[in-house]
DSSP file (Angstrom, degrees, kcal/mol; ACC not computed):
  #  RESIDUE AA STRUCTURE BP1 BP2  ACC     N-H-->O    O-->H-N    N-H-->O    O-->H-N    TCO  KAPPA ALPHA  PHI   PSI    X-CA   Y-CA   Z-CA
    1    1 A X              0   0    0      0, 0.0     2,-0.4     0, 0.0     0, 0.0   0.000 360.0 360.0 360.0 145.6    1.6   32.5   -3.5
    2    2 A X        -     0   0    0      2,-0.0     2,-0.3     0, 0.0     0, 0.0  -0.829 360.0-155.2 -77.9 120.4    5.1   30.2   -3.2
    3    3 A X        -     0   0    0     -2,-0.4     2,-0.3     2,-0.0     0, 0.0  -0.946  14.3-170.9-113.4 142.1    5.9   27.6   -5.0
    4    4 A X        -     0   0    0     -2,-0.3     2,-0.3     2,-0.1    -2,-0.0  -0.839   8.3-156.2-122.5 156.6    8.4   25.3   -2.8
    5    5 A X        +     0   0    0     -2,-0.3     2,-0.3     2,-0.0    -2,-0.0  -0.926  20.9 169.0-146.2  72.5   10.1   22.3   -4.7
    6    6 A X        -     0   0    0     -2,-0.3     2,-0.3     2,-0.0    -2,-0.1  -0.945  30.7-137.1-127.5 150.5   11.2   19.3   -2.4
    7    7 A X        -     0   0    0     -2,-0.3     2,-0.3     3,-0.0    -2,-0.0  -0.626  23.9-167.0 -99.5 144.3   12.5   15.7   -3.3
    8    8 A X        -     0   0    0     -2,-0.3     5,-0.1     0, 0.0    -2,-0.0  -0.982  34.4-101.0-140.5 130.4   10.8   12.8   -0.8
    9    9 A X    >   -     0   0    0     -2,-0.3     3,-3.9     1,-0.2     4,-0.4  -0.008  34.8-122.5 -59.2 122.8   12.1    9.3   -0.7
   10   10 A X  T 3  S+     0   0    0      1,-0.3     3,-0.4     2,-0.2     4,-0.2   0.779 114.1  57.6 -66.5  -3.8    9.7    7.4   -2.9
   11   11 A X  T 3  S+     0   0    0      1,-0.2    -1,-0.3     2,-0.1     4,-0.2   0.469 108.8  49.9 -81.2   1.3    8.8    4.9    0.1
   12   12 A X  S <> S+     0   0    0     -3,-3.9     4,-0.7     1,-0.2    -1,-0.2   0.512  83.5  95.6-117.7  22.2    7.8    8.3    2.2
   13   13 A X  H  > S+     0   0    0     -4,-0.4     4,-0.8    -3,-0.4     5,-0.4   0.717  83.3  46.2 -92.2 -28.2    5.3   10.0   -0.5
   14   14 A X  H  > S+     0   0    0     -4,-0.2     4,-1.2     1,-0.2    -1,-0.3   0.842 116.3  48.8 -93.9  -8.8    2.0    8.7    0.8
   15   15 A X  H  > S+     0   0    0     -4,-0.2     4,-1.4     2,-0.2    -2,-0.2   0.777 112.5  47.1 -60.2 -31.2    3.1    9.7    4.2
   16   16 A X  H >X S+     0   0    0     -4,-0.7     3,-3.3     1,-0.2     4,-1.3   0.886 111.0  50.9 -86.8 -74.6    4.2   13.0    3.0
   17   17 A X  H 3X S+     0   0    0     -4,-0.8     4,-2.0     1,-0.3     5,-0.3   0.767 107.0  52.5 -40.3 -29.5    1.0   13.6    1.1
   18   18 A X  H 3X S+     0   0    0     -4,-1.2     4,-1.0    -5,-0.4    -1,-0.3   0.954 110.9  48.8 -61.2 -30.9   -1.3   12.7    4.2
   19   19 A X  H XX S+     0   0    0     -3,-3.3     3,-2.2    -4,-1.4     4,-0.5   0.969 118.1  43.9 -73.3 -59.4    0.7   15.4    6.4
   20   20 A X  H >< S+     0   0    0     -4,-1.3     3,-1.8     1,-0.3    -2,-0.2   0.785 112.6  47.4 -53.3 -53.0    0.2   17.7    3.4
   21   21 A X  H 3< S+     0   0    0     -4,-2.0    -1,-0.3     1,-0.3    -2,-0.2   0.643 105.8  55.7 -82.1 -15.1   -3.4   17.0    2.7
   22   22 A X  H << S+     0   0    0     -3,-2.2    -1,-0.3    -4,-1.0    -2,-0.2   0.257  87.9 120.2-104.2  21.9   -4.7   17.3    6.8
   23   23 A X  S << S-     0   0    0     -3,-1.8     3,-0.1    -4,-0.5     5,-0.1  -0.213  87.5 -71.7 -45.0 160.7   -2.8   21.2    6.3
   24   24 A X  S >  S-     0   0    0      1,-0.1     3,-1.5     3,-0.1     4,-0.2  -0.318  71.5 -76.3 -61.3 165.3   -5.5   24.0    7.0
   25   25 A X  T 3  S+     0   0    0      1,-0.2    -1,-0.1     2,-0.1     4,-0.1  -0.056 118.3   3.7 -46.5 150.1   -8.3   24.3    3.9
   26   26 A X  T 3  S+     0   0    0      1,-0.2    -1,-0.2     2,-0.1     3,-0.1   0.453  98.0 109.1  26.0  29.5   -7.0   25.9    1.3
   27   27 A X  S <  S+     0   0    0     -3,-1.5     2,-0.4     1,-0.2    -1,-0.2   0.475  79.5  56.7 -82.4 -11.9   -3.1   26.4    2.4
   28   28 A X  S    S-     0   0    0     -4,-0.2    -1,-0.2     1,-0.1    -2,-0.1  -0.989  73.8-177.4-133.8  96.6   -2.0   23.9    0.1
   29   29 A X        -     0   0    0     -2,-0.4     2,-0.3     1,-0.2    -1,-0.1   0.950  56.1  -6.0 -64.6 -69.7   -3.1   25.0   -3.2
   30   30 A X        -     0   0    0      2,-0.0    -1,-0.2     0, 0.0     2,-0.2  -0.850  60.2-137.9-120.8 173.6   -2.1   22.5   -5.8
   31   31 A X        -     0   0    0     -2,-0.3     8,-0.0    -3,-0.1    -2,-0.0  -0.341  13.0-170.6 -94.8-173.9    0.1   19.0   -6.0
   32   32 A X        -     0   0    0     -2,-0.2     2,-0.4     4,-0.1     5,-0.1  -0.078  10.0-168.8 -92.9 103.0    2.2   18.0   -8.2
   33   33 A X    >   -     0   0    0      3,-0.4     3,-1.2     1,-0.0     2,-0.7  -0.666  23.5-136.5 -96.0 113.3    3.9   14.7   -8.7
   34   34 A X  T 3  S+     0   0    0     -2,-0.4     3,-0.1     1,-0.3    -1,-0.0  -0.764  81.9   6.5 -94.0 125.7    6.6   14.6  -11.1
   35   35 A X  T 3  S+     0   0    0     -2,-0.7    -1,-0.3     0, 0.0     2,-0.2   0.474 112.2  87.0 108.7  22.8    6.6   11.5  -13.5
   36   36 A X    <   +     0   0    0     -3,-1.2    -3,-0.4     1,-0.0     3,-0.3  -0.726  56.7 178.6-152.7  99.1    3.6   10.5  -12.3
   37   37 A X        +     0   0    0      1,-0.2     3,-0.2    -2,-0.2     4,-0.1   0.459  64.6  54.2 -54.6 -32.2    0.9   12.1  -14.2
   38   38 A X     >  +     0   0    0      1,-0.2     4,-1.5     2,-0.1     5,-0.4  -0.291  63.4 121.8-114.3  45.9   -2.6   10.8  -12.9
   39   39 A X  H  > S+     0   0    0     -3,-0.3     4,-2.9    -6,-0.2     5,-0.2   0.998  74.2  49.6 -51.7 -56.7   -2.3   11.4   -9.3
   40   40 A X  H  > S+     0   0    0      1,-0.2     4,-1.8     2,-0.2     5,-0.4   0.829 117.5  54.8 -71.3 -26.2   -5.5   13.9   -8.8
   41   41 A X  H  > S+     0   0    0      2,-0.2     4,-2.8     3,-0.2    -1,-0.2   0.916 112.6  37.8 -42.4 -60.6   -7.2   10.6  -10.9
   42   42 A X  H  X S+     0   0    0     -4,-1.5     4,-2.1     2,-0.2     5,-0.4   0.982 111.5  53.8 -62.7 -58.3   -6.1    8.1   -8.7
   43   43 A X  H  X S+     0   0    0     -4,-2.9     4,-3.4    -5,-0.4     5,-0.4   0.901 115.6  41.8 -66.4 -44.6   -6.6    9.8   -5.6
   44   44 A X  H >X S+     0   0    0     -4,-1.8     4,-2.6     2,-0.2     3,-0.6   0.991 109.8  58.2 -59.6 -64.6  -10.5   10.6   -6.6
   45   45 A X  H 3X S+     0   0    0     -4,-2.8     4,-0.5    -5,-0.4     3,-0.3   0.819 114.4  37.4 -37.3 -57.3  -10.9    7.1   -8.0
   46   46 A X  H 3X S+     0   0    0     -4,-2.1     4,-1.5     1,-0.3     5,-0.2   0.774 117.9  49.9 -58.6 -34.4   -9.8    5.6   -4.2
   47   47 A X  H XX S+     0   0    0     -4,-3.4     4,-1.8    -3,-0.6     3,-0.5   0.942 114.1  44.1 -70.3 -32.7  -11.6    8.3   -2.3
   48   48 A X  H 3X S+     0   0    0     -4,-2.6     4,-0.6    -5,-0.4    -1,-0.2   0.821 113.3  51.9 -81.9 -15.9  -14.6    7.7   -4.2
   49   49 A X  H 3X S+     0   0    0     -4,-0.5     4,-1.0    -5,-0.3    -1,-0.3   0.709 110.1  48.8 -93.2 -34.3  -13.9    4.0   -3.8
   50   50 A X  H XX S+     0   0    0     -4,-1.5     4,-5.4    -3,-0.5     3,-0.9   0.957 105.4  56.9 -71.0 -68.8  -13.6    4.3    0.1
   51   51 A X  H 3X S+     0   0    0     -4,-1.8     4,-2.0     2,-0.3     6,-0.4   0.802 104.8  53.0 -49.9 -42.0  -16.8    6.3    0.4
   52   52 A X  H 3X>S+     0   0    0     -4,-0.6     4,-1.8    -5,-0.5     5,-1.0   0.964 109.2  49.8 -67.6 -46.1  -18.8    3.4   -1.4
   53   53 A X  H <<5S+     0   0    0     -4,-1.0    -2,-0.3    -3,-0.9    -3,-0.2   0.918 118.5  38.5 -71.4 -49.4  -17.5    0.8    1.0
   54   54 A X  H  <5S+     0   0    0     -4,-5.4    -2,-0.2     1,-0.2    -3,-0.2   0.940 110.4  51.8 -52.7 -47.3  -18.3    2.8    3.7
   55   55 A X  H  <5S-     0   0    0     -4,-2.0    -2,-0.2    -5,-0.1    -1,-0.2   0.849 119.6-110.1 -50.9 -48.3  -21.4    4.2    2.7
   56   56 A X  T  <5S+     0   0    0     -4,-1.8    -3,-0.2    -5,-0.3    -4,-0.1   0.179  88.5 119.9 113.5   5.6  -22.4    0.2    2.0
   57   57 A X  S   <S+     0   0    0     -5,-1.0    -4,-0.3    -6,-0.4     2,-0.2   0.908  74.9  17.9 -35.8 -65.2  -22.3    0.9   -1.4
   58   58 A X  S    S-     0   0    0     -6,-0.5     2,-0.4    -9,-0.2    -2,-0.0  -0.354  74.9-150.6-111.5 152.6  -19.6   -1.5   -2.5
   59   59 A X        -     0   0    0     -2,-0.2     2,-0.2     3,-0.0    -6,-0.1  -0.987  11.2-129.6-142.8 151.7  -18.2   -4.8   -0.3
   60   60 A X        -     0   0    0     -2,-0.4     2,-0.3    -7,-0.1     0, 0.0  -0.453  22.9-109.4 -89.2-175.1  -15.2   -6.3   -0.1
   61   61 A X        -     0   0    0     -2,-0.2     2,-0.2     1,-0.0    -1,-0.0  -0.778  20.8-134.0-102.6 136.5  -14.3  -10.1   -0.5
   62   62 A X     >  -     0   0    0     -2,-0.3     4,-2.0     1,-0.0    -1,-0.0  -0.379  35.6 -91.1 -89.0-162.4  -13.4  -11.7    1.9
   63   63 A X  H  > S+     0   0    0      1,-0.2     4,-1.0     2,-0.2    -1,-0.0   0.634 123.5  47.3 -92.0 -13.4   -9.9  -14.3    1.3
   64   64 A X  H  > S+     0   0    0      2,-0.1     4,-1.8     3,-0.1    -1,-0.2   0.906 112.8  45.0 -86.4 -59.6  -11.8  -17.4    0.3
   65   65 A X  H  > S+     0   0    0      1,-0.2     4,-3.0     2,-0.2     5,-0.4   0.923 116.3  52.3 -60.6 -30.5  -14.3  -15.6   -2.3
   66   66 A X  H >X S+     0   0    0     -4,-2.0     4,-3.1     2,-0.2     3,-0.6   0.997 106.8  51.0 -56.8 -47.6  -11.0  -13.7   -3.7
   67   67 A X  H 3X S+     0   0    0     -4,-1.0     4,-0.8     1,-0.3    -1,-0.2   0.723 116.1  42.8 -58.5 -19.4   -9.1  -16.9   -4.1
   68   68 A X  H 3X S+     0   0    0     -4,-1.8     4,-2.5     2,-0.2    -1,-0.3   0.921 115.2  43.8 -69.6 -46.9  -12.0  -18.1   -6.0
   69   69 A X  H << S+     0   0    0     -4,-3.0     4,-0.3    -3,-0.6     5,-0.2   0.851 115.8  50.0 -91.2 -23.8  -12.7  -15.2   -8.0
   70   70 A X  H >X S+     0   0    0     -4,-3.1     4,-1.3    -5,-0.4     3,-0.7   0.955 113.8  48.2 -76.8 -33.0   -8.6  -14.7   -8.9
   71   71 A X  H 3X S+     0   0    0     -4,-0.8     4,-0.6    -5,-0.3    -2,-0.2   0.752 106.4  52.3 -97.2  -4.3   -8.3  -18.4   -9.9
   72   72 A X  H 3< S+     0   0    0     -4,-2.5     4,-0.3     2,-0.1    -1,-0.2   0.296 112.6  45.5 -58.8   4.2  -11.0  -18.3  -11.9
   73   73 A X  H <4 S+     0   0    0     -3,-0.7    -2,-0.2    -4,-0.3    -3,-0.1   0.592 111.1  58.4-117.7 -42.3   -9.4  -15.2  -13.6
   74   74 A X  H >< S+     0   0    0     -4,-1.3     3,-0.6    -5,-0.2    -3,-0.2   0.828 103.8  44.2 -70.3 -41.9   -6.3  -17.0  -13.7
   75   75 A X  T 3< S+     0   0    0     -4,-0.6    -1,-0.2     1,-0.3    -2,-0.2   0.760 100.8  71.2 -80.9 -39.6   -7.3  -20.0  -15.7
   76   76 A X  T 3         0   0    0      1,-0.3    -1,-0.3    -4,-0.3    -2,-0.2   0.200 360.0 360.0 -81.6  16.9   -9.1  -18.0  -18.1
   77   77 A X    <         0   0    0     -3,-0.6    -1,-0.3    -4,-0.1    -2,-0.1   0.120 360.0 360.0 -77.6 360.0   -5.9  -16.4  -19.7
């Protein structure tokens, strides 16, 4: 196995990780993100997060019930 090291403009990183992640199965062994410690966290929390809203698990707000539910949220500080 190779390990390759390259620096990517922090605006191009979720670009670069989607080209990496749609690589063949198991070509890409691990990630690593330096200074930013819960990546593989994040990225499961959101997939899992995706996969609920699709499935119909989950719904989103639409912009009127957010504006309610954030300025109720707001006022209570």
């Amino acid at each position: 196995m190779q390990t390759i090291q390259l620096d990517i403009a922090d605006d191009s990183v979720d670009t670069f990780l989607t080209i990496v992640s749609n690589l063949k199965n198991n070509m890409v062994q691990n990630i690593k993100l330096k200074g930013d410690t819960h990546y593989e966290e994040s990225k499961a929390y959101f997939h899992q997060a995706l996969r609920d809203i699709e499935n119909g698990n989950d719904t989103l707000l639409n912009q009127e019930a957010y504006d309610e539910q954030m300025n109720i949220f707001i006022n209570s500080l």
